[in-house]
N, C-alpha and C positions, 0 to 999 in steps of 0.2 A: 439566655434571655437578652433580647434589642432593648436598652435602654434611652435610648437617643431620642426616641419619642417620648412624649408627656409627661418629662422628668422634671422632679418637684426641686432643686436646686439649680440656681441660676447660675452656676460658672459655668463657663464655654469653653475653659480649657483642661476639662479633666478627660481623663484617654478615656474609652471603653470599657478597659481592665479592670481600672479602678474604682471603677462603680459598681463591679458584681467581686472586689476584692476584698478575701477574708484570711487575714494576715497572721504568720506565725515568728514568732522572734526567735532567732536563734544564736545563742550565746557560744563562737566558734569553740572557743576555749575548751566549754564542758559538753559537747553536743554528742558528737561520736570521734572515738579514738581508732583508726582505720592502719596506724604501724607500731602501736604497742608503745609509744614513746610516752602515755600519761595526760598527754595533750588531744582534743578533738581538730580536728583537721577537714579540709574539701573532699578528699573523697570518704570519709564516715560522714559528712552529710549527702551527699551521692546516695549512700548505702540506702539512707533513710528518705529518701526525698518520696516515696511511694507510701513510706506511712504517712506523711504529712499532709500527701494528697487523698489519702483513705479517711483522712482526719474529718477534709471538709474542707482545706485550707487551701486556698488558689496562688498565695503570694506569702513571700519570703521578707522579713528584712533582719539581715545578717549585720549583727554589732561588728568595730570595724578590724580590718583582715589584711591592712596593710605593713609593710615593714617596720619596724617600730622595738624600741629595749624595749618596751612594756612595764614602763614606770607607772603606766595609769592602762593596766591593761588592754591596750593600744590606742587609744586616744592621745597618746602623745604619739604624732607618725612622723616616721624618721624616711619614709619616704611613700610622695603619695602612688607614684608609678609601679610599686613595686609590692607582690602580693606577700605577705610575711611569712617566711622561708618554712617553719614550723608547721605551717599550715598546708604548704605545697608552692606550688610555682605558679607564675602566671596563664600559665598552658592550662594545668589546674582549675585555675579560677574560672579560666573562659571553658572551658570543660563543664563544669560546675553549670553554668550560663547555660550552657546547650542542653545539660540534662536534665533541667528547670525547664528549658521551654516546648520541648520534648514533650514531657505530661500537659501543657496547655497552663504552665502556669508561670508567674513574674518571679523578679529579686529586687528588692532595692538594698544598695549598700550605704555602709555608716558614713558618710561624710563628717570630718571635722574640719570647719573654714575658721574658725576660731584662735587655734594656735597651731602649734605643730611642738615635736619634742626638740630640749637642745642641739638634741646629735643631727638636726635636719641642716642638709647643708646651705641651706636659703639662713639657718641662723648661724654657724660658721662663718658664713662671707659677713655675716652683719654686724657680727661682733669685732672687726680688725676697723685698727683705726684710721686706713685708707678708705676713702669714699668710692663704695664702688655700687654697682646697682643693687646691693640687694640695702646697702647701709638704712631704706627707709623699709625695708619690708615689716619691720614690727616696730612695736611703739618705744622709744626710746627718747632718756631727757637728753638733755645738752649735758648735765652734769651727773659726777659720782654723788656729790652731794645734794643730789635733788630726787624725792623718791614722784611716779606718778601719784597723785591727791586720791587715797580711796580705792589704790590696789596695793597688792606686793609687789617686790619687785626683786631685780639679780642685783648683782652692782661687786665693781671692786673685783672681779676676778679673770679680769678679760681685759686687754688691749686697750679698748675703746673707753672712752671718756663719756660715761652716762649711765642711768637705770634702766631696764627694760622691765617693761611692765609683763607680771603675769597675769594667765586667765583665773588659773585657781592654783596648782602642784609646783615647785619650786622646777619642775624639768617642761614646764608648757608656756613659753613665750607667746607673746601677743600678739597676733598679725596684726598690721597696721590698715584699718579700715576708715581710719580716720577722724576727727572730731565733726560733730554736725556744730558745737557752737563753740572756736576753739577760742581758751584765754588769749587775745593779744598781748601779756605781757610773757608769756610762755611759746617760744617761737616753735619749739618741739613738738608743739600740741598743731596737724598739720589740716589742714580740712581737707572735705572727702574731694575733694575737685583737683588735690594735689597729685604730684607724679607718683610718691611713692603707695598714697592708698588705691589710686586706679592700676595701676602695676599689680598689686595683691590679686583685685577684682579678677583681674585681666588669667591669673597664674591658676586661680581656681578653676574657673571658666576651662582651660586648657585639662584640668583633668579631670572634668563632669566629661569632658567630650572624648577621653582619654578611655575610661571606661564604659561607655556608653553604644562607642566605635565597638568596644571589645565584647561587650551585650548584656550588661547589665540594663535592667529597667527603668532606675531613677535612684534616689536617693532618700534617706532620711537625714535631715540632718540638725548635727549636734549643737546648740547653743545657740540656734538661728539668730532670736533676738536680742546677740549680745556684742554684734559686732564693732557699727558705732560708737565711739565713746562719746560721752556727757549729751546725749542724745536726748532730748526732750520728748516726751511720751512716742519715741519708737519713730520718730520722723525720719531721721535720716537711716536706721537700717531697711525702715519699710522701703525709701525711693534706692537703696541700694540692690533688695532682694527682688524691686521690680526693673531693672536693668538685667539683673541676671535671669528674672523668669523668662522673660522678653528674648534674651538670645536662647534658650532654653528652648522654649516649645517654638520657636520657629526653627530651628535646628532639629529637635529631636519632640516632634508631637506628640508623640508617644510615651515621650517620659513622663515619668509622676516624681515631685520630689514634697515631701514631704516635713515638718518641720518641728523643731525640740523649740517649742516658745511658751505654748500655755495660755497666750492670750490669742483668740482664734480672729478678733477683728480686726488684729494688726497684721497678722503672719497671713490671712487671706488676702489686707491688702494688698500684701506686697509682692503678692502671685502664686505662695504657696497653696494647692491641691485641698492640703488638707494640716490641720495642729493637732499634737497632739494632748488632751488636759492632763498636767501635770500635779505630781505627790510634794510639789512647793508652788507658791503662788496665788493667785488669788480665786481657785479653782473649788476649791473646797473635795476635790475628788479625795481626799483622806475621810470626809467624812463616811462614804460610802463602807470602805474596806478597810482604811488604816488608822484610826484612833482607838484610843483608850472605850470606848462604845460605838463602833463602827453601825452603819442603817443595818447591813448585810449581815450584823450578828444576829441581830433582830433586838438591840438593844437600845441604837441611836435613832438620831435625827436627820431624814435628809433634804430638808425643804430649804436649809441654804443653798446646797448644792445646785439645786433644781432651779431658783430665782439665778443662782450665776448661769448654770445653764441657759435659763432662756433670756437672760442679759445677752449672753453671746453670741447666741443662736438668730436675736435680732440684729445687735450691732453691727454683725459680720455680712448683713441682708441676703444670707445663704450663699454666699460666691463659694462656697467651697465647704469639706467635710471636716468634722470635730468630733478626733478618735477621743474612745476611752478604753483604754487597755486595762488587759488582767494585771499586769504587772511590768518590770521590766527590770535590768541589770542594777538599778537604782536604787531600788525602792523592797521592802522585806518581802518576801512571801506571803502571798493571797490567802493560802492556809495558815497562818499565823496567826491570824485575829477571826476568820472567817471558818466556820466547822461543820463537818456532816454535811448532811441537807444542804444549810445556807448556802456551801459552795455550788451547789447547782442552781440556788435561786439566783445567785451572784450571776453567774453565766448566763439564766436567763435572761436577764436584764443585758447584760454588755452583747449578748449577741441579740438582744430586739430594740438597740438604739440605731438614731443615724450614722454613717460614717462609717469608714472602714474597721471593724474590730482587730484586735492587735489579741493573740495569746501568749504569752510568756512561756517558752519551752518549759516542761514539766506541769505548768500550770491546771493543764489538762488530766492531770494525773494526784492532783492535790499535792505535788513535791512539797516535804516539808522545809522551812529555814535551817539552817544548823548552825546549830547557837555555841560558841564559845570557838568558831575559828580565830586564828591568827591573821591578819589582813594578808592577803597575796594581789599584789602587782595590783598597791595601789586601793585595794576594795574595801580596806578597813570595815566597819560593821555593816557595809553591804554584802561582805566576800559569802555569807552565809546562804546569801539567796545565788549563789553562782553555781553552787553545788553539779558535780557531772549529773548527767540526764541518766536514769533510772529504767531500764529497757527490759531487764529480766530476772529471775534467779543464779544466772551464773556470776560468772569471775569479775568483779567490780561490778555487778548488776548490767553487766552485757554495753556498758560503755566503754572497756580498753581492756587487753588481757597485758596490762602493763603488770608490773608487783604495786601492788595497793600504795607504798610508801612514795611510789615514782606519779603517783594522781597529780593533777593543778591545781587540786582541791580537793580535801579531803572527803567524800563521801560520806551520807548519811548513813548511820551501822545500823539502824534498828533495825533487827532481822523481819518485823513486818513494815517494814518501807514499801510504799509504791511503789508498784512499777507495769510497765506497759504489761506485758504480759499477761500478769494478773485480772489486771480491769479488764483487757480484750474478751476476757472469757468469761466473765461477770457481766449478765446483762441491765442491771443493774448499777453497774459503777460509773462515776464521774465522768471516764474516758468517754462509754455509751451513751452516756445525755449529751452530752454536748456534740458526740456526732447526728443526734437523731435534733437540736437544737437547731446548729448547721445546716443541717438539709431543709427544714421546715425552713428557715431565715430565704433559703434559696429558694426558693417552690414560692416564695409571696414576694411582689416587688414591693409590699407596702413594710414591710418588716426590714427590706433592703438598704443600702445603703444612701439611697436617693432618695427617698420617701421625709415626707412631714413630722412632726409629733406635735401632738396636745397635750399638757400635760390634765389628766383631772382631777389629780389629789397629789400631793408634793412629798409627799412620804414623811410627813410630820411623826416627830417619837409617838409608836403606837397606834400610827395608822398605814395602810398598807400603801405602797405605790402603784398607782393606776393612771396609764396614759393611752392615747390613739395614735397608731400609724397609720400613715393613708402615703396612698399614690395612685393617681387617676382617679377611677370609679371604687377602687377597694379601702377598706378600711378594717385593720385589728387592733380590737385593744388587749392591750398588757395591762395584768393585773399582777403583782408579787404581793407576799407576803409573809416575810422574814421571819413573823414573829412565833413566838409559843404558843399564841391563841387562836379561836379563829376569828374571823372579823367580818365584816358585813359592808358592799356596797350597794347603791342604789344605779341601776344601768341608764342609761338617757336615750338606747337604741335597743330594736328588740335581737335577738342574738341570733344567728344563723347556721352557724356551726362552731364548736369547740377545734382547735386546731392545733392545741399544745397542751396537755395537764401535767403537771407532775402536782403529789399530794389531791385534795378533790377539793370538788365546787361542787354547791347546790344551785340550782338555776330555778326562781319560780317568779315566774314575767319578767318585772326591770329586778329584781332582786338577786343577788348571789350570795354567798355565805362561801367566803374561804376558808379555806381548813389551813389550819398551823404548818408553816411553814411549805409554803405551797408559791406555784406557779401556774400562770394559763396564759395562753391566747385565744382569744375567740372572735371571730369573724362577721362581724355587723351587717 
């Protein structure tokens, strides 16, 4: 489908791609194990790139894959040039690239501009007490005795005379991006117009184009809105991330980069494509899936959600798209609070919003949490949702013929665990709604990525959520409803055709009657 015409969002600089893109996340780690070593690797994603595109799925973003100890399961990168050995080589990767574009479809990879690990050699040179050009690349005081006001920080083990401020993990130093309002009595504190934070700027820059060169599609990336320090509501990272968008798509127009910020009016301004709403923040997207009475159980409430939502959806004035994903490396599993049924009402809904959808490997499959791991590299009570990907009934469930003890993660045991296989042949199962979800999303530009919404009931505890997508002359509304009963709306257009059921509707004039725990689209 030509989306270039009559498209109901106002940015100008989103590619083609990424407006008929329907994204799948894939966690390198636990994905597929393609040499028995316990680990998932590039070519076991190779292997699978065919299921992913049978999925429905047109675009990739792979968590990050670069060299790295894997103290924060590589987000601490020990080098950004270089693809991390475990996984394959850089031939590999750009292999990977090609067999991606191959089937007609993108990748974006994890960017982390935030820190990097100890062992990076930009933090080597900058911890020796000779001044040399990297001595400003991350945030350091004058003194051992002085920590930065409001982070952690190193200190006392190193050469150099000062703290260096951390992002979050005692092994991920601070790139230094600069203060937007720095203390003059703290000469350390350096502002963004200095040598050492446009240097940073400048070293990123060299490997968006490093990778990009090599054929990746664009990026997502990690902790967008946190670059700036003591940055007053987001000003100076926004004027920093519009410098880089700006060499970005005049360079590479093609690329999409995508961003970890959570507030979509800031991260649009400052040129990214598209935010993603986050499971912290002022998003409320917990309440949907992850609280204590999630909407999606059919127990909560989700009309705050909905008012942040069209907070955002305003402030932003459309320049750009606001994913909401099934889940991610972060955050618990979707099946964990969400069950049965609900999980395909859940899908309904995230794949008939604007914005590119994001699914969370396994997500598709109802993967369950596994509860009572040990943290590994870094995941502490996330490490549960990392679990290897679940593909069959054989040897580790058809992700590694490693011996079970040599896994990254221990797998889930229950002999009836998900797994691809299974659902494939089950016309009925979770995997099969959401491929037949997918395709209908595709077949309507108004359910697409570009398209409007109205919201016409906010999904208050115990009433159903009902909104309209349009784009151009079409219009569908989305009707959910979670709960155990069934519930009753009043229509405002006469209906034209049903184009999605799961569970039933009664239709008589403007009236409908949903049935418990059900799902529709219908066509005005």
């Amino acid at each position: 489908m030509n989306l270039d015409n009559n498209a109901e969002i106002k940015a100008t600089n989103i590619p083609a791609w990424l407006k008929e893109a329907v994204f799948y996340e894939i966690y390198p780690q636990s994905f597929k194990d393609s040499n028995a070593d316990g680990i998932g690797d590039f070519n076991g994603i190779i292997q699978k790139l065919d299921y992913i595109k049978g999925l429905g799925c047109n675009a990739i973003w792979m968590n990050p894959c670069f060299d790295s100890p894997f103290g924060d399961a590589g987000y601490d990168v020990r080098d950004y040039y270089k693809a991390a050995p475990r996984y394959g080589t850089n031939e590999d990767l750009k292999n990977l690239f090609d067999e991606v574009h191959k089937r007609g479809m993108h990748i974006l990879l994890d960017l982390v501009p935030g820190h990097t690990s100890i062992e990076h050699k930009w933090f080597k040179e900058s911890l020796k007490a000779e001044k040399n050009e990297f001595s400003d690349r991350y945030v350091w005081t004058d003194s051992v005795w002085e920590d930065p006001e409001g982070y952690c920080s190193l200190k006392g083990i190193f050469p150099r005379d000062g703290s260096c401020m951390l992002s979050f993990f005692s092994n991920q130093p601070a790139l230094n991006y600069g203060f937007y309002k720095p203390d003059p009595n703290k000469k350390w504190q350096q502002s963004v117009d200095a040598t050492g934070p446009k240097a940073t700027v400048e070293a990123i820059k060299d490997v968006m184009r490093f990778w990009l060169k090599m054929g990746c599609d664009g990026f997502r990336v990690d902790m967008a809105g946190s670059l700036v320090k003591n940055d007053e509501n987001g000003k100076g990272t926004i004027a920093l991330w519009k410098k880089i968008s700006s060499f970005l798509y005049k360079e590479f127009p093609d690329a999409a980069m995508v961003s970890e910020w959570g507030e979509p009016d800031k991260s649009l301004e400052g040129g990214f494509q598209m935010d993603f709403l986050l499971h912290f923040g002022p998003s409320h997207y917990n309440d949907l899936f992850r609280c204590e009475t999630p909407y999606f159980a059919g127990t909560g409430d989700a009309s705050a959600f909905v008012d942040k939502y069209i907070e955002n959806y305003e402030k932003s004035d459309r320049k750009g798209l606001i994913c909401i994903p099934s889940g991610n490396h972060d955050m618990d599993r979707l099946s964990k609070t969400i069950k049965g049924d609900n999980l395909k009402i859940a899908f309904a809904f995230l794949l008939s919003m604007p914005g590119a959808p994001f699914i969370y490997y396994g997500d598709e499959i109802g993967m369950r949490f596994v509860e009572g791991l040990n943290s590994v590299e870094g995941g502490y009570s996330r490490t549960g949702a990392r679990s290897p990907m679940q593909w069959d009934d054989g040897v580790n469930a058809g992700f590694s013929t490693a011996p079970a003890a040599d896994l990254y993660i221990k797998q889930d045991d229950d002999p009836d665990r998900p797994t691809v296989s299974k659902q494939e042949k089950d016309p009925d199962s979770l995997l099969n709604e959401i491929k037949k979800i997918i395709e209908i999303r595709k077949s309507h530009l108004a359910l697409g990525n570009m398209g409007q919404i109205e919201f016409v009931t906010k999904g208050k505890q115990g009433e159903p959520l009902v909104y309209k997508r349009t784009f151009g002359d079409e219009c569908i509304l989305v009707a959910l409803n979670p709960m155990d009963k069934e519930t009753e709306i009043v229509l405002d257009d006469e209906t034209k055709k049903v184009i999605y059921l799961f569970g039933s509707n009664i239709i008589k004039g403007r009236k409908m009657v949903l049935s418990a725990q059900s799902a529709t689209y219908i066509l005005l």
